[in-house]
VOKE-368276 format. One record per atom (N, C-alpha, C, O): residue in one letter; y, z, x. Coordinates in steps of 0.05 Angstrom, whole numbers, padded with zeros to 5 digits, always signed. Last residue first. Layout:
% residues N
AYZX/...
//
This chain:
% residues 83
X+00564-01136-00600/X+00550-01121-00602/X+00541-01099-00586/X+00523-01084-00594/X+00611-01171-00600/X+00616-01145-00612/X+00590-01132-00609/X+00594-01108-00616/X+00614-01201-00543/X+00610-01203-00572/X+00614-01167-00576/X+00619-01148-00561/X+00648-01236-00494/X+00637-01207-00492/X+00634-01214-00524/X+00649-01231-00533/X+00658-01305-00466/X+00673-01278-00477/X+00648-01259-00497/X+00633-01271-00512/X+00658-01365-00427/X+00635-01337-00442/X+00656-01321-00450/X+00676-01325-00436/X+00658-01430-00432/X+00662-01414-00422/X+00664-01386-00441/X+00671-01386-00464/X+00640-01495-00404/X+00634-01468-00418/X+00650-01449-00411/X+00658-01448-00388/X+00686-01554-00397/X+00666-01530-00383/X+00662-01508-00414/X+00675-01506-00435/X+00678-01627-00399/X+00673-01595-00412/X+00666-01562-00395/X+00645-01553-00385/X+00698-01694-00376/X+00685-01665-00374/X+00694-01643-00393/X+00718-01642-00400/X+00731-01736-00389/X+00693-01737-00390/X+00686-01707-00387/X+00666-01699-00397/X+00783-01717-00400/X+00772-01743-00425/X+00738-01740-00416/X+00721-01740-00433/X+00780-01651-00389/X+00792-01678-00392/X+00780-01690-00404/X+00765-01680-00420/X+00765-01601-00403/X+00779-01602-00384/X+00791-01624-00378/X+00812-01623-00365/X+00742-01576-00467/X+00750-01599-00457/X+00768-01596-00432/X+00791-01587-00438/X+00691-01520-00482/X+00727-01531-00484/X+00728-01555-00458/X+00717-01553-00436/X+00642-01483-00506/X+00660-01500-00491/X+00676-01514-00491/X+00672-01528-00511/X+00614-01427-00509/X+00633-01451-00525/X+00645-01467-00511/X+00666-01457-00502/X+00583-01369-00518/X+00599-01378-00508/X+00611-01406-00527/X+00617-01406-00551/X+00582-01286-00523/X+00585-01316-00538/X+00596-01330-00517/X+00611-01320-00500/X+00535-01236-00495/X+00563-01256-00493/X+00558-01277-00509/X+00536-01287-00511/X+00500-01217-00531/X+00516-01191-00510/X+00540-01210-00507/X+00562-01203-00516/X+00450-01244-00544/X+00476-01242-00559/X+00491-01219-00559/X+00495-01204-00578/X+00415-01249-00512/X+00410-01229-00525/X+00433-01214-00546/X+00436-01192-00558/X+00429-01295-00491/X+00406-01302-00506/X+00400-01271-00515/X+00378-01268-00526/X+00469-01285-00462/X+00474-01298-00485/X+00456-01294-00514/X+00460-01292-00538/X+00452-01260-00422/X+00466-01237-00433/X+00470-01256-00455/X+00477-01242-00475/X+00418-01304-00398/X+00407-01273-00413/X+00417-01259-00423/X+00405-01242-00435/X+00455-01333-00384/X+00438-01348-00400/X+00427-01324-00415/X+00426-01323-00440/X+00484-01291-00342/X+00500-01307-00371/X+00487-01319-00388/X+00497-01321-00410/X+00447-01302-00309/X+00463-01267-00325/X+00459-01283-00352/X+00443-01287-00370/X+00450-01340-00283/X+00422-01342-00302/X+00429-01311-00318/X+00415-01301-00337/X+00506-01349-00264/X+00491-01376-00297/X+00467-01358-00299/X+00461-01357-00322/X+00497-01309-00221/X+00523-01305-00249/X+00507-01326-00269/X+00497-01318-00290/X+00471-01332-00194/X+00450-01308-00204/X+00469-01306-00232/X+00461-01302-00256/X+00493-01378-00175/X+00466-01384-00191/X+00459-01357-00203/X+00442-01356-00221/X+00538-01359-00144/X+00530-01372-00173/X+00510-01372-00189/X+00509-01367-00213/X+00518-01289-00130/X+00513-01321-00123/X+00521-01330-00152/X+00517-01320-00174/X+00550-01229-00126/X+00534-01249-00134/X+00529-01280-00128/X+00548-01290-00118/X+00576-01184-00080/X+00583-01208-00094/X+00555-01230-00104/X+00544-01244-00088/X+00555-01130-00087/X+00556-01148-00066/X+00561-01174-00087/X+00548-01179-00107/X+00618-01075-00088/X+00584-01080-00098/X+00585-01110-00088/X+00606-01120-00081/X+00660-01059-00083/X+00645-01044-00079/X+00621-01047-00091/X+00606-01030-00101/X+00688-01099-00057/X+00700-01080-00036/X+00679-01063-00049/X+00672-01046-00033/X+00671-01144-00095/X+00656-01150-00065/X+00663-01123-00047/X+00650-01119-00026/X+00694-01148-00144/X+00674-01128-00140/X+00660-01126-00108/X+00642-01111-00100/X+00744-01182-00134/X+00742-01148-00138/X+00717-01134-00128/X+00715-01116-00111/X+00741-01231-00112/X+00764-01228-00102/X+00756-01192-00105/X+00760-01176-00087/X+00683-01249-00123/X+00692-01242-00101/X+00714-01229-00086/X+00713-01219-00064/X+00693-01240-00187/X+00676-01217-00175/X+00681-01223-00137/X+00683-01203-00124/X+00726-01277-00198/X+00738-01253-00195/X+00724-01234-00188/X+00735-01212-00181/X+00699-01319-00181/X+00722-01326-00158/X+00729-01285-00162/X+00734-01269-00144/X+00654-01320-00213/X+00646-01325-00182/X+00677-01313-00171/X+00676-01297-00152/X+00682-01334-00268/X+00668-01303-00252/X+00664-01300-00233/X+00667-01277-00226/X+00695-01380-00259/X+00721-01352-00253/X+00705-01332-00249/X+00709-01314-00231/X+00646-01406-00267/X+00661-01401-00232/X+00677-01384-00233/X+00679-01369-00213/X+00636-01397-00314/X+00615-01377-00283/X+00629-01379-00265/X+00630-01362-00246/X+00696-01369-00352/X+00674-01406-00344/X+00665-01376-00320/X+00675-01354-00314/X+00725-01333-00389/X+00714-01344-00361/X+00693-01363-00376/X+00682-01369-00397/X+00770-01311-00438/X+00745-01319-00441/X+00747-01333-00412/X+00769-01344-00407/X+00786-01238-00430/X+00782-01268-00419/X+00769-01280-00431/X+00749-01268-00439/X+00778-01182-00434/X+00781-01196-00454/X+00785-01228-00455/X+00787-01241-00476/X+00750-01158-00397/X+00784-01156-00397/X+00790-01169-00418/X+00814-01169-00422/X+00696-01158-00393/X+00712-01135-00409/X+00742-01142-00415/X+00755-01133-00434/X+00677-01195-00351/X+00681-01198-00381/X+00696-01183-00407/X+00703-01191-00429/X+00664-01152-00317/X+00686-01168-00312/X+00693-01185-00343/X+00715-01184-00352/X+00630-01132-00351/X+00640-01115-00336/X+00672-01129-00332/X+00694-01121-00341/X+00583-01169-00353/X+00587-01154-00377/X+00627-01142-00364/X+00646-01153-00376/X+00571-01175-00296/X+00582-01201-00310/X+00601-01183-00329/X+00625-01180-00325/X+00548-01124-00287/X+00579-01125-00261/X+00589-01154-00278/X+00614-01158-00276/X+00509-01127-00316/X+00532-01107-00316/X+00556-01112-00302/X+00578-01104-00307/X+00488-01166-00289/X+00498-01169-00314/X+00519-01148-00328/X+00537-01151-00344/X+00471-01139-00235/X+00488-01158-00233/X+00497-01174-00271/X+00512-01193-00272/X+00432-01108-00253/X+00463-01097-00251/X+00482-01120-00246/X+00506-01119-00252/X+00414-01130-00321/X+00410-01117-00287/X+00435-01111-00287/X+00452-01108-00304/X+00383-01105-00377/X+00402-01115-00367/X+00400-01108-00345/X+00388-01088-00339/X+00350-01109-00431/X+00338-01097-00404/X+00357-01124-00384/X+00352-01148-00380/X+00361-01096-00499/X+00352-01115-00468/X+00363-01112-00446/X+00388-01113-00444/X+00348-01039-00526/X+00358-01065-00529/X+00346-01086-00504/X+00324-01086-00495/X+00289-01004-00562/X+00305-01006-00532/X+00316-01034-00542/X+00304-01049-00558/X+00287-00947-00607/X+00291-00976-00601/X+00300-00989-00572/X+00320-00980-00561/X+00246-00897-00609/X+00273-00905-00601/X+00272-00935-00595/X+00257-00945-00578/
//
């Protein structure tokens, strides 16, 4: 049996909120896992949401891309792949 990659839960709870079809930057994830998942699971740290997101990328679970917020800055931001 093939195993895929060995996802936590806090990538599940990324994967999860990612479902709605959004594309998020880490902070919307930060803002929508505090505003939802905090009444029934513990709100993640930034830092744990960027290192999900680097692993759920690098196993091409989320695409990302980044888009222009003004003339010097870019944010990233992730949406769910077909796989």
């Amino acid at each position: 049996m093939a195993e895929g990659p060995r996802i936590t839960p806090t990538g599940y709870a990324v994967l999860g909120l990612l479902s709605f079809g959004r594309e998020l930057s880490g902070y919307d994830l930060k803002k929508w896992a505090d505003a939802s998942l905090r009444f029934f699971y513990w709100s993640p740290a930034v830092s744990q949401i960027y290192g999900e997101l680097k692993k759920l990328s690098t196993a091409g679970l989320v695409a990302e891309r980044e888009v222009p917020v003004d003339d010097l800055r870019n944010k990233r931001v992730y949406t769910l792949t077909d796989a």
